[in-house]
C-alpha positions, -999 to 999 in steps of 0.1 A, spaced: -650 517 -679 -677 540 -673 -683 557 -710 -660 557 -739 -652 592 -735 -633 589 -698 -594 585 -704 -587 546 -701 -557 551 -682 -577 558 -648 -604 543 -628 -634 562 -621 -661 561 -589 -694 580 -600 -709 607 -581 -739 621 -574 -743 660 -585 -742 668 -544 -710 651 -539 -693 668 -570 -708 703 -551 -694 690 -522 -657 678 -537 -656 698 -560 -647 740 -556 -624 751 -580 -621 765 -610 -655 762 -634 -670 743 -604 -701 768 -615 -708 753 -643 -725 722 -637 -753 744 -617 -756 766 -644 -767 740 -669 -789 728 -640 -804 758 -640 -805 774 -675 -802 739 -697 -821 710 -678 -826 694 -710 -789 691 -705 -781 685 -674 -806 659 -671 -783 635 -691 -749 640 -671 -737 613 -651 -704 627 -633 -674 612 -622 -639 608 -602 -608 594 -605 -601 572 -580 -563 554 -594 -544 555 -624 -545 523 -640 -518 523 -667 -486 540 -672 -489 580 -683 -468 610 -688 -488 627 -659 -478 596 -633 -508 595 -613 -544 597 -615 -559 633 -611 -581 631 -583 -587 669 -584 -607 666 -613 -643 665 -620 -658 646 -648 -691 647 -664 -704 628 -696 -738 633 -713 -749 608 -731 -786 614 -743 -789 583 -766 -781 602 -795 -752 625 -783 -723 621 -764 -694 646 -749 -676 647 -721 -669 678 -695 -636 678 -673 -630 706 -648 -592 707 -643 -582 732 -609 -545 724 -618 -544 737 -656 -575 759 -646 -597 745 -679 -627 737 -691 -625 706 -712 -652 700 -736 -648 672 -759 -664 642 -779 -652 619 -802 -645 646 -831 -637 676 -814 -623 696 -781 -617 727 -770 -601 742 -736 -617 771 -723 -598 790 -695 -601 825 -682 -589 844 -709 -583 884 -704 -618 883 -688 -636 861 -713 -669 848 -705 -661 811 -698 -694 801 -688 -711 814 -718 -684 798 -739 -684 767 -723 -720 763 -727 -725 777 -768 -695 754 -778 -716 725 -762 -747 738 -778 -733 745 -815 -703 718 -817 -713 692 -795 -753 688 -797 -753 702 -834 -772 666 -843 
């Protein structure tokens, strides 16, 4: 297993951030880039990742392949990022918390994305 915070139930293949571009071009496929940009103290500690095969039995039956995975892990602090196209969500989660951020009446999802990682997730 790649990190702790990647769903056991899968198998995962990591990526380099070009291939995610690449793969990668649905919903909140923006928001890697824009922590590339605006937070490289972020981005600088995401390692990003596929499914490649579901490896135990789950509700869902098969492994999501669509889906784009990232995990930070700076040492200190950890959280995971998964961009679903199916749902469309943002996924934002770490051992104590998580929160779905979709495109909500117009809402900002980038922005919100990117404060709840700042004030809930790197809070240490």
């Amino acid at each position: 297993m790649p990190h702790n915070l990647l769903d056991c139930s899968q198998e995962y293949t990591e990526e380099t951030f070009q291939e995610v571009k690449t793969r990668y071009s649905e919903f909140g496929k923006d928001l890697y880039e824009i922590l590339r940009i605006y937070e490289p103290e972020i981005f600088k500690h995401l390692r990003f990742y596929k499914a490649t095969k579901l490896i135990e039995k789950t509700t869902w039956g098969q492994a999501e392949t669509e889906n784009s995975y990232a995990i930070y892990d700076d040492g200190k602090n950890s959280f995971g990022i998964q961009l679903e196209p199916m749902t469309p969500v943002i996924c934002l989660h770490n051992k104590l918390t998580q929160i779905e951020i979709g495109d909500w009446n117009g809402n900002d999802y980038y922005g919100d994305s990117i404060e709840f990682i700042k004030k809930m997730l790197l809070k240490n």
